[in-house]
GUDREN-119852 format. One line per field, with one value per residue: residue number from 0; residue in three letters; x, y, z of N, C-alpha, C, O in turn. Coordinates in steps of 0.1 Angstrom, whole numbers. Layout:
k	(NUM_...);
r	(ALA_...);
n_xx	(X_...);
n_yy	(Y_...);
n_zz	(Z_...);
ca_xx	(X_...);
ca_yy	(Y_...);
ca_zz	(Z_...);
c_xx	(X_...);
c_yy	(Y_...);
c_zz	(Z_...);
o_xx	(X_...);
o_yy	(Y_...);
o_zz	(Z_...);
***
This chain:
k	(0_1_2_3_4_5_6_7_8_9_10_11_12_13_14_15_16_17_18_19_20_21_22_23_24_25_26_27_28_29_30_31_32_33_34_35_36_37_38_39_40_41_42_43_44_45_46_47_48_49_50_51_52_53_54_55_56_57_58_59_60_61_62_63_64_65_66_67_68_69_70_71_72_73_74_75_76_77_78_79_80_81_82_83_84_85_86_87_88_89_90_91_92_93_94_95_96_97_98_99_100_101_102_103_104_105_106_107_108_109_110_111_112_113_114_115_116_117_118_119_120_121_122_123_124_125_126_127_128_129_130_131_132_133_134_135_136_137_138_139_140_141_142_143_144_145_146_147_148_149_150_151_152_153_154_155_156_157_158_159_160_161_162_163_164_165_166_167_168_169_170_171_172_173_174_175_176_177_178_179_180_181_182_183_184_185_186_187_188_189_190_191_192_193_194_195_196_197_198_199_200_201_202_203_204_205_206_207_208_209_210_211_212_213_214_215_216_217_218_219_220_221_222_223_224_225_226_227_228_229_230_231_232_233_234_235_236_237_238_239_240_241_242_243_244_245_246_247_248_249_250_251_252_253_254_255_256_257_258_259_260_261_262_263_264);
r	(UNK_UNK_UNK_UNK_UNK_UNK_UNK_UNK_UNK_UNK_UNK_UNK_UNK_UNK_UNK_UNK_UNK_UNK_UNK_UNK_UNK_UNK_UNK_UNK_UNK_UNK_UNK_UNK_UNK_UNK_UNK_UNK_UNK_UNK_UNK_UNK_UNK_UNK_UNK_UNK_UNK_UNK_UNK_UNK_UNK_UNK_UNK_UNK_UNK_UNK_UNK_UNK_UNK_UNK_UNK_UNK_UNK_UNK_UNK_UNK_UNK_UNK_UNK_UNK_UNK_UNK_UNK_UNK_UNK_UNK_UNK_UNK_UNK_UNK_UNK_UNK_UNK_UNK_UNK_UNK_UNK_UNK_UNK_UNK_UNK_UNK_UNK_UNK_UNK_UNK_UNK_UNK_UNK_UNK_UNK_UNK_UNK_UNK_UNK_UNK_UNK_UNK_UNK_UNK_UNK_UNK_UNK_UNK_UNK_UNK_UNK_UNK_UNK_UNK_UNK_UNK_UNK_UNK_UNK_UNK_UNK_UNK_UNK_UNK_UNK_UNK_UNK_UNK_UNK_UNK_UNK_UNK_UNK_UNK_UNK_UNK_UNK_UNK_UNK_UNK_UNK_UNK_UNK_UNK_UNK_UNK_UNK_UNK_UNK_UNK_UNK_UNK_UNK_UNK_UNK_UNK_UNK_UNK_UNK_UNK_UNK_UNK_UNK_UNK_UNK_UNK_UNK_UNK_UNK_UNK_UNK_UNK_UNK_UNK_UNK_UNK_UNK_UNK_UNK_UNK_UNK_UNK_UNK_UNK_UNK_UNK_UNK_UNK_UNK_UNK_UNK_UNK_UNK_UNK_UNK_UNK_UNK_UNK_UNK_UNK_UNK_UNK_UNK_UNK_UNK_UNK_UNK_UNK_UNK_UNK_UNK_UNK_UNK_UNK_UNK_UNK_UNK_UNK_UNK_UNK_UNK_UNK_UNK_UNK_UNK_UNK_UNK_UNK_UNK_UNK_UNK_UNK_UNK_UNK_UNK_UNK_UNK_UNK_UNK_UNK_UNK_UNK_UNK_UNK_UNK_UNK_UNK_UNK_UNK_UNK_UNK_UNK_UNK_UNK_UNK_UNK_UNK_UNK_UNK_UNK_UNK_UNK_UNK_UNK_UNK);
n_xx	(844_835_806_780_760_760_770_775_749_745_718_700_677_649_639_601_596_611_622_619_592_570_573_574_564_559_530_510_474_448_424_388_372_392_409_440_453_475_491_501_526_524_546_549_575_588_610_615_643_665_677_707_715_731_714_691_697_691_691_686_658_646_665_654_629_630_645_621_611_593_571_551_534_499_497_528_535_540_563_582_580_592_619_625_629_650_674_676_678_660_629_600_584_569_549_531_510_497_473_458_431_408_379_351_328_292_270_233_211_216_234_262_297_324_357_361_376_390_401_426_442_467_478_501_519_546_553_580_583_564_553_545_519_507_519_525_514_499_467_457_426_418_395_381_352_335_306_265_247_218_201_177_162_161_146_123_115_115_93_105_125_156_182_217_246_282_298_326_329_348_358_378_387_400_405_398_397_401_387_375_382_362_338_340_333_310_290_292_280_258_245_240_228_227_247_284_291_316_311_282_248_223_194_209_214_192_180_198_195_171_170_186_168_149_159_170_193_215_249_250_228_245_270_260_245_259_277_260_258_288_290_278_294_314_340_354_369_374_364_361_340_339_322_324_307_308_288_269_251_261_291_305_315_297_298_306_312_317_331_345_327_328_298_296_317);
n_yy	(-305_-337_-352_-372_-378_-388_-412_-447_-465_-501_-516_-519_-507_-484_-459_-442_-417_-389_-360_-329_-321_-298_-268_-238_-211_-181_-178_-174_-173_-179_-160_-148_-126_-105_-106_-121_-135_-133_-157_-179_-209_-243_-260_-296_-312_-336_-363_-389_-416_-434_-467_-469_-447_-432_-409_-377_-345_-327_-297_-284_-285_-265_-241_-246_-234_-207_-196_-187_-168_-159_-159_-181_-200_-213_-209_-211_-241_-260_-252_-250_-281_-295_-282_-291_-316_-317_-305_-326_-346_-365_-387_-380_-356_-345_-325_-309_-288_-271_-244_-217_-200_-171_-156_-130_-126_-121_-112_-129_-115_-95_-77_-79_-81_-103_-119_-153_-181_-209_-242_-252_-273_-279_-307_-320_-336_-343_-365_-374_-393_-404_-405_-384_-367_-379_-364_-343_-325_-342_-326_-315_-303_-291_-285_-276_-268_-252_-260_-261_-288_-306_-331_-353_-374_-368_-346_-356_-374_-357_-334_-313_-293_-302_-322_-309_-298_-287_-289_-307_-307_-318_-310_-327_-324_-330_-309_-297_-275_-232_-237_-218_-215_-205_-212_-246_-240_-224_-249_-265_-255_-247_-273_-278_-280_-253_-225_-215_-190_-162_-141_-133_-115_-112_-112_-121_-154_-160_-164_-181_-206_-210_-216_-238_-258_-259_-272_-303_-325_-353_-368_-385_-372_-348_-353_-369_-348_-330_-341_-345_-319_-319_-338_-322_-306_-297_-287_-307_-334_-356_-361_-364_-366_-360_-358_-352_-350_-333_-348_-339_-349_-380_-402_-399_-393_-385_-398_-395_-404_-399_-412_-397_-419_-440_-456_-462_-478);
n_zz	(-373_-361_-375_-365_-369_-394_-396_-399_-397_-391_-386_-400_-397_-411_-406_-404_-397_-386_-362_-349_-326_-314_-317_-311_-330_-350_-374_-406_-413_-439_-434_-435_-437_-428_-444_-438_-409_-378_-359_-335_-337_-331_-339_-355_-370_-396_-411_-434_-425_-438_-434_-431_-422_-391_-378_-377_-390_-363_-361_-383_-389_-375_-390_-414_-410_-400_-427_-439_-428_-401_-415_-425_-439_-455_-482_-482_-475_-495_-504_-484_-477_-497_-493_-467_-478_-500_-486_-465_-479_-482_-489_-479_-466_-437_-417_-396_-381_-352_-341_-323_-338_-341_-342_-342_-331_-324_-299_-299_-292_-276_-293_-283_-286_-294_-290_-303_-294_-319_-321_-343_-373_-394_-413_-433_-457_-482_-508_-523_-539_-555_-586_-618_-619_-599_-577_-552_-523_-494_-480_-449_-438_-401_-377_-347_-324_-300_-291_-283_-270_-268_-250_-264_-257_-229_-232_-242_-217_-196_-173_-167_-181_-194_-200_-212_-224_-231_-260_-283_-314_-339_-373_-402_-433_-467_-493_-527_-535_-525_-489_-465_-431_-415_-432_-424_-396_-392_-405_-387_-362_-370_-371_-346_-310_-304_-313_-291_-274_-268_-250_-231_-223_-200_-215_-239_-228_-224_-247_-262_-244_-247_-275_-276_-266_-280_-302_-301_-299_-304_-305_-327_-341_-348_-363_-384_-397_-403_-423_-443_-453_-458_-480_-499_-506_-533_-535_-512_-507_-492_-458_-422_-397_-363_-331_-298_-266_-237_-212_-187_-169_-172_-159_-180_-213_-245_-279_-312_-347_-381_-412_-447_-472_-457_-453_-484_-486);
ca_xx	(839_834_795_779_743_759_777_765_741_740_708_690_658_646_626_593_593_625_623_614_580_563_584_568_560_542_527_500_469_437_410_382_370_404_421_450_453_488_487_516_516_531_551_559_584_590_611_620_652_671_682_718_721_725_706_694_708_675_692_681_646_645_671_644_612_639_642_610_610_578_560_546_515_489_508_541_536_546_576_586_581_605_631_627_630_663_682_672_678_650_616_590_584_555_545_520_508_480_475_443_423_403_371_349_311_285_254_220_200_221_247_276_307_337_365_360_388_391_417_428_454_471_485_504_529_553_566_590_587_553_552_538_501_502_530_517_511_487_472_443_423_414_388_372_343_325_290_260_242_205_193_165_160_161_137_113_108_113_88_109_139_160_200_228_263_293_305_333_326_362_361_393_389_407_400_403_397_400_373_377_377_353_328_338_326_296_285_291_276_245_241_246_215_231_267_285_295_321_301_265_243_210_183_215_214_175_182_205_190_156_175_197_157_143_169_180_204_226_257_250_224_255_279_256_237_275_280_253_260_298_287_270_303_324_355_356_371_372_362_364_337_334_318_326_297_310_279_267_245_269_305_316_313_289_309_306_324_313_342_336_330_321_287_295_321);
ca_yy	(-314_-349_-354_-382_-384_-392_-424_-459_-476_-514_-526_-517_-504_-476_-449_-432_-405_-386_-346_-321_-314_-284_-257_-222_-208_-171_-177_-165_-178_-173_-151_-147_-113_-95_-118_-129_-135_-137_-166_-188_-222_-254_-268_-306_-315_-347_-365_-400_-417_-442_-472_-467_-434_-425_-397_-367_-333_-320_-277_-281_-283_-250_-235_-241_-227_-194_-191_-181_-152_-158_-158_-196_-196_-219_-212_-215_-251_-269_-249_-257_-298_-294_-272_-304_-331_-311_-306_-336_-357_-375_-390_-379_-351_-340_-309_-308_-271_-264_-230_-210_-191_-163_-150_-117_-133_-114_-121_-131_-103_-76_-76_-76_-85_-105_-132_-167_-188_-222_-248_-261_-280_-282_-319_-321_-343_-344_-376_-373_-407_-404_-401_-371_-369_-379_-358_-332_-323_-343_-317_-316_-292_-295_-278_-281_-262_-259_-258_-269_-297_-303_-347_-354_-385_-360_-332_-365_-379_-349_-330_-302_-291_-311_-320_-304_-298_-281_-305_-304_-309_-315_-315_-328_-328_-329_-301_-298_-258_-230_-239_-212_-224_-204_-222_-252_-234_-225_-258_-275_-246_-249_-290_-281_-271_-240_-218_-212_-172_-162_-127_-133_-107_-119_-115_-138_-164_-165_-166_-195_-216_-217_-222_-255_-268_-260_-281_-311_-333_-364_-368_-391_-361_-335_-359_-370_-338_-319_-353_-343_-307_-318_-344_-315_-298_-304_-286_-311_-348_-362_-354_-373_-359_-365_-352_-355_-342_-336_-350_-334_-363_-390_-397_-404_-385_-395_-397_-406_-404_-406_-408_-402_-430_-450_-465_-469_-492);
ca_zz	(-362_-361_-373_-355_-374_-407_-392_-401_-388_-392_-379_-414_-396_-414_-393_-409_-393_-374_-367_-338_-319_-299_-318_-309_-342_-355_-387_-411_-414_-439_-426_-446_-433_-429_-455_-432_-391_-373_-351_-326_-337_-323_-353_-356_-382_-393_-429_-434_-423_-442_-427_-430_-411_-377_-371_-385_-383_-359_-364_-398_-393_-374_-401_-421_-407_-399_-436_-441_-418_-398_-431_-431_-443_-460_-499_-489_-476_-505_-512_-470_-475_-507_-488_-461_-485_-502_-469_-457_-492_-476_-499_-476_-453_-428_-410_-384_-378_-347_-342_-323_-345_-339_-349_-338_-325_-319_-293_-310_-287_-274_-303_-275_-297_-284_-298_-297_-299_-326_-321_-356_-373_-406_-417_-447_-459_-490_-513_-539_-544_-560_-600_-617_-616_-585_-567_-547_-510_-490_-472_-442_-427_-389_-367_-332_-324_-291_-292_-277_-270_-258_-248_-271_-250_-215_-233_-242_-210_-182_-171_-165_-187_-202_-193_-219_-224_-239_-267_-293_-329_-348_-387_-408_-447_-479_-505_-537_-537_-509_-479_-455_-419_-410_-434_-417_-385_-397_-405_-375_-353_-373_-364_-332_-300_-302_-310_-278_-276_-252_-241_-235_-216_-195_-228_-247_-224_-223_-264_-267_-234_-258_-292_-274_-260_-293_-313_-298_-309_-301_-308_-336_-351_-353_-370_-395_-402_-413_-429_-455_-459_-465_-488_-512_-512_-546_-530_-502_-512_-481_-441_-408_-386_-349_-317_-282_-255_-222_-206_-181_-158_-165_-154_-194_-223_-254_-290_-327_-358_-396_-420_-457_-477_-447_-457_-497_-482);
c_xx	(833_812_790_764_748_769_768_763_736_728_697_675_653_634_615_593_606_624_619_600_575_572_575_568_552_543_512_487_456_425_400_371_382_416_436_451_468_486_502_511_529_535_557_567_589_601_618_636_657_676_697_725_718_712_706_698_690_678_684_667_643_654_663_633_621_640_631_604_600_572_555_533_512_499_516_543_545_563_589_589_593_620_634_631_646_673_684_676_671_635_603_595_570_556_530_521_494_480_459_440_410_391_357_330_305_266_247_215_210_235_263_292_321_347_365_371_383_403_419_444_457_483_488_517_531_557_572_593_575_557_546_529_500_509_523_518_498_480_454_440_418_407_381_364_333_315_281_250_227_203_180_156_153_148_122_106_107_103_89_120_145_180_209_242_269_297_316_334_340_356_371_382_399_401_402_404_398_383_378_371_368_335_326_328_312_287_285_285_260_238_242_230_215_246_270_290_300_318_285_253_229_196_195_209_198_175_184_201_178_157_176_178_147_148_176_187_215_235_262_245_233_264_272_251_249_276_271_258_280_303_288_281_316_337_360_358_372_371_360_357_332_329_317_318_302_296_281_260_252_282_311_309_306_298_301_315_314_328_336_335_326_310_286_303_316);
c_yy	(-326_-347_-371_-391_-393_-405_-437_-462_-492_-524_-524_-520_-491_-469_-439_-424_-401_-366_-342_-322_-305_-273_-248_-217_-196_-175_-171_-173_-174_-167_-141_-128_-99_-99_-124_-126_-140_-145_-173_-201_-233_-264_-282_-308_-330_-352_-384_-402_-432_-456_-474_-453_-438_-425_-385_-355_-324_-299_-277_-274_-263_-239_-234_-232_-208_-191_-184_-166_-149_-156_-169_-192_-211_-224_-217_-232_-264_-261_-251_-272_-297_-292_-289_-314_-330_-315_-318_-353_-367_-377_-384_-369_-344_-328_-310_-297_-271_-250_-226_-198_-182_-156_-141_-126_-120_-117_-122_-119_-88_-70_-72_-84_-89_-114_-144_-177_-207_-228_-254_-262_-278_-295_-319_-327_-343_-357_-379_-386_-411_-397_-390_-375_-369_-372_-348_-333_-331_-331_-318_-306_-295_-283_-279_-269_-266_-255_-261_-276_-304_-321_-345_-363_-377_-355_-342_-370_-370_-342_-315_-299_-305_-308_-318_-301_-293_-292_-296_-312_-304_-322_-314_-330_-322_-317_-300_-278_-247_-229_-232_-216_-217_-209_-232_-250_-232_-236_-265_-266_-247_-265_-291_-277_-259_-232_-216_-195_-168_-154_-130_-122_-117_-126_-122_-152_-166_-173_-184_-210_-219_-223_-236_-262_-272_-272_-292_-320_-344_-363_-376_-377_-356_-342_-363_-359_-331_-328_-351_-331_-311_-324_-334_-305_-307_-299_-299_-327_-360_-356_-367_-357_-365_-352_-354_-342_-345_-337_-342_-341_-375_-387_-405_-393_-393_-392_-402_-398_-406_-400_-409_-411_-444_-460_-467_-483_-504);
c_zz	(-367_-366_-375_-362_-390_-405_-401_-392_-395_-389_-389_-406_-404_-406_-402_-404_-383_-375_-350_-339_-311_-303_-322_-319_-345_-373_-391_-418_-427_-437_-436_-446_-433_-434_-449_-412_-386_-359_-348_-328_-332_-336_-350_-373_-389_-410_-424_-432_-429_-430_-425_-425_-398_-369_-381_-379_-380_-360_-373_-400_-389_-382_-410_-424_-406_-416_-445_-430_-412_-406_-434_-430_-454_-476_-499_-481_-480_-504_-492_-470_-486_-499_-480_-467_-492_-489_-467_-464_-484_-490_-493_-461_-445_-422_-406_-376_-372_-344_-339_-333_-339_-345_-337_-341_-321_-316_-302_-305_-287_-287_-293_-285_-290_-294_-298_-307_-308_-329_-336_-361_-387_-405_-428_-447_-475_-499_-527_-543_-558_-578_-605_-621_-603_-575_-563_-528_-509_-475_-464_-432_-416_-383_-360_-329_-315_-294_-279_-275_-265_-262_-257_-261_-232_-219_-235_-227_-198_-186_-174_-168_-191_-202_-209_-216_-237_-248_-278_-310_-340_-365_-394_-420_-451_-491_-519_-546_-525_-501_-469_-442_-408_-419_-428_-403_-384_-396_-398_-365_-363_-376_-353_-323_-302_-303_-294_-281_-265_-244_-242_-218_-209_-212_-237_-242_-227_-243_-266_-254_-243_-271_-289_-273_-269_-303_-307_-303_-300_-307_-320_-347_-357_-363_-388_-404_-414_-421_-443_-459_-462_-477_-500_-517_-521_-542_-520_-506_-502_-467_-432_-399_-375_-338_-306_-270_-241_-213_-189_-165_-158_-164_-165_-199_-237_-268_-305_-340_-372_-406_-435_-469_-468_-455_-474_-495_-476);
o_xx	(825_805_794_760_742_777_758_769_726_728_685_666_657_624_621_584_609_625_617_594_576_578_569_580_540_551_504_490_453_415_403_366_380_427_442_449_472_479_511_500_541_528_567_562_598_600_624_643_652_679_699_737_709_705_715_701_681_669_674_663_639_649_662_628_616_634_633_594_594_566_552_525_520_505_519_555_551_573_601_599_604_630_642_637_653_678_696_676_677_633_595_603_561_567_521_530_484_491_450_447_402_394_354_324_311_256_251_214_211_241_271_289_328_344_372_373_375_413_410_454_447_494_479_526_521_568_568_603_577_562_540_528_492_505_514_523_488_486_444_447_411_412_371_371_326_314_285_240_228_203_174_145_143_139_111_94_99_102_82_128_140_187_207_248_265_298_315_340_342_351_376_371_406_391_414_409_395_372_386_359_366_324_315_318_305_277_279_284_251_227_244_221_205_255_261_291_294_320_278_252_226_193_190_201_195_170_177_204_174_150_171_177_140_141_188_186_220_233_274_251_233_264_277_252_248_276_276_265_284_313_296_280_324_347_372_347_372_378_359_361_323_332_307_321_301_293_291_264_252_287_319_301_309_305_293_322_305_333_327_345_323_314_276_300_323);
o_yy	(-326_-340_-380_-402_-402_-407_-435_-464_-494_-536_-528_-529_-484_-473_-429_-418_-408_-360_-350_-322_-308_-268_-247_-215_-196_-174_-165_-180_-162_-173_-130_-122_-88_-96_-132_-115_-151_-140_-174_-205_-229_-273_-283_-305_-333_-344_-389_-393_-442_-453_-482_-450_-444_-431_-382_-353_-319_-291_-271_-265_-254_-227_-223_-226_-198_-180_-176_-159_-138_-145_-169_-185_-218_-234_-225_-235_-273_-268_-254_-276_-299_-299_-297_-323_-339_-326_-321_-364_-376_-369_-382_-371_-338_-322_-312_-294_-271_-246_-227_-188_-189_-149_-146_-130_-110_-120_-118_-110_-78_-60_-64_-95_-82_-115_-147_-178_-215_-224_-261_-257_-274_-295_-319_-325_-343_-360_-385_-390_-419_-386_-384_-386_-362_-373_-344_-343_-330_-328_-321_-301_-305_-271_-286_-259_-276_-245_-263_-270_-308_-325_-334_-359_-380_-359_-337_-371_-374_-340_-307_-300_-316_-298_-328_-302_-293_-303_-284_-322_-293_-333_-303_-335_-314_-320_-304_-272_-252_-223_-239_-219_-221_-208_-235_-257_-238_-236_-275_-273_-245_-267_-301_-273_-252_-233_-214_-191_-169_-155_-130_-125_-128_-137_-131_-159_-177_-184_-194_-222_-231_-231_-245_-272_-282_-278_-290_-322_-341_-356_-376_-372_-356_-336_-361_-360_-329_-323_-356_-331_-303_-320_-335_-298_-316_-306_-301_-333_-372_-347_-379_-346_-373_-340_-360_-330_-355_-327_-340_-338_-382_-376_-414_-385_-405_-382_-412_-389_-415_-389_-416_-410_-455_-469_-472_-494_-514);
o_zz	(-377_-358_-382_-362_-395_-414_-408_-381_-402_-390_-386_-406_-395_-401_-408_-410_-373_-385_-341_-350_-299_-294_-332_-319_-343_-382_-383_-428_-425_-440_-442_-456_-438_-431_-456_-406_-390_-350_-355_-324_-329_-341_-343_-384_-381_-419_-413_-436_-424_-419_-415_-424_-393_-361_-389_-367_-387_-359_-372_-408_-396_-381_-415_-434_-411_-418_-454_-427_-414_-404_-446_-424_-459_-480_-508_-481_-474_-505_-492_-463_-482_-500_-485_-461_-491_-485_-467_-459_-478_-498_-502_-452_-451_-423_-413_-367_-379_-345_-347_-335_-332_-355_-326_-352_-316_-322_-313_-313_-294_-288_-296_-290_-283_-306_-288_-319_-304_-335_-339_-357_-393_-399_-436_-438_-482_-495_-537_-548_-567_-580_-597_-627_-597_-563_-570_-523_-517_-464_-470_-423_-418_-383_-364_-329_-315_-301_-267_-280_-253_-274_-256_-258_-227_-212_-231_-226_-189_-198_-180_-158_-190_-204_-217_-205_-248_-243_-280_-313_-345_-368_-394_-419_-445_-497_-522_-556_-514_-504_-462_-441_-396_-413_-425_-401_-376_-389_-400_-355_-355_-382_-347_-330_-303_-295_-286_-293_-254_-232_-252_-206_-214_-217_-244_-249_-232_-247_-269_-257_-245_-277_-295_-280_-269_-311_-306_-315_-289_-317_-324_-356_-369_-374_-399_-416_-426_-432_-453_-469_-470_-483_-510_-527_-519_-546_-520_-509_-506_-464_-436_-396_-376_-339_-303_-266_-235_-207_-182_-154_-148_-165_-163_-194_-240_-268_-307_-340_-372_-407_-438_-477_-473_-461_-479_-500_-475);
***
């Protein structure tokens, strides 16, 4: 049969990026408690496209990820962007892996014990164009983390309580060793008013409503606080952290960002 992708194309545009999105996915994650977690992830696929093709051949990609027999995982990565860049005799290939994660919470008072879900991402891209020393996967971890949030500004000037909110606290870095993403977790739930916990009994809530009034924080505090403790870590070569507070009294949401390297530049 006639194939249609490997035609010429004359209009010498070359395309960064050409592949599938939103492909249903079970793969295998690290889990630092029960050393691995089976999770459904939403795979994008992506590889460079010459400017003298078509189109590419989009089976492939899922030919690929089928090769690995629901077995993708963290390790085999690298040896996935390869397979892509083969196939594909392409220079550069991407993979964009979100996928909820799961981890086993338990109240501060009553020790009631439940699951609370973390959305996270893996970004990693391939390029065989890069010389050796530098060839390699670039690869990023992602994680969002609700928490919550107590007005410093509110708890200063009211009389009586003080206005809070659910917020989300995403950290992306670069590593240079493994950082299990429930350390990430950690450290953004301890910059935070308070962890959120998806089971909480009466004496919880009394718990974590005094923790958030005790500790408050802007949405500048949380960003920067993690911003030091990610600093002191020698596995971690770069991060991008932000926080988004779904305010609760106005009709916007409060935000900020510190990337790292920011303020030497």
């Amino acid at each position: 049969m006639k194939d249609i992708q490997n035609n010429h194309d004359d209009r010498r545009i070359p395309i960064k990026k050409a592949g599938i999105k939103h492909l249903r996915y079970p793969i295998v994650v690290l889990d630092r408690k029960n050393k691995s977690q089976h999770t459904v992830a939403d795979l994008n696929m992506y590889v460079d496209l010459p400017h003298n093709f078509k189109g590419t051949h989009m089976s492939r990609f899922v030919e690929i990820i089928n090769s690995f027999q629901g077995k993708v995982s963290v390790h085999k990565l690298d040896h996935l962007l390869k397979e892509m860049i083969q196939k594909f005799d392409s220079e550069i290939a991407h993979l964009e892996i979100k996928f909820p994660y799961f981890l086993e919470k338990t109240a501060p008072v009553s020790g009631s014990v439940s699951q609370m879900k973390y959305d996270c991402a893996l970004t990693a891209a391939l390029d065989a164009t890069k010389k050796d020393g530098n060839k390699g996967i670039d690869l990023i971890m992602e994680v969002a983390v609700p928490v919550t949030t107590l007005c410093p500004c509110s708890k200063e000037i009211s009389d009586k309580g003080a206005h809070n909110q659910r917020s989300v606290v995403t950290i992306k870095c670069r590593t240079n060793a493994l950082v299990w993403l429930e350390e990430l977790i950690e450290v953004a739930e301890s910059e935070a008013s308070s962890p959120i916990y998806p089971l909480l009994k009466r004496e919880d809530e009394k718990k974590v409503t005094e923790m958030a009034y005790d500790n408050p924080r802007f949405a500048e505090d949380i960003v920067r606080g993690i911003a030091v403790k990610l600093k002191k870590d020698s596995r971690i070569t770069w991060f991008e952290v932000e926080t988004e507070n779904f305010e609760s009294i106005h009709d916007h949401n409060a935000y900020a960002q510190v990337v790292s390297g920011f303020a030497e530049e």
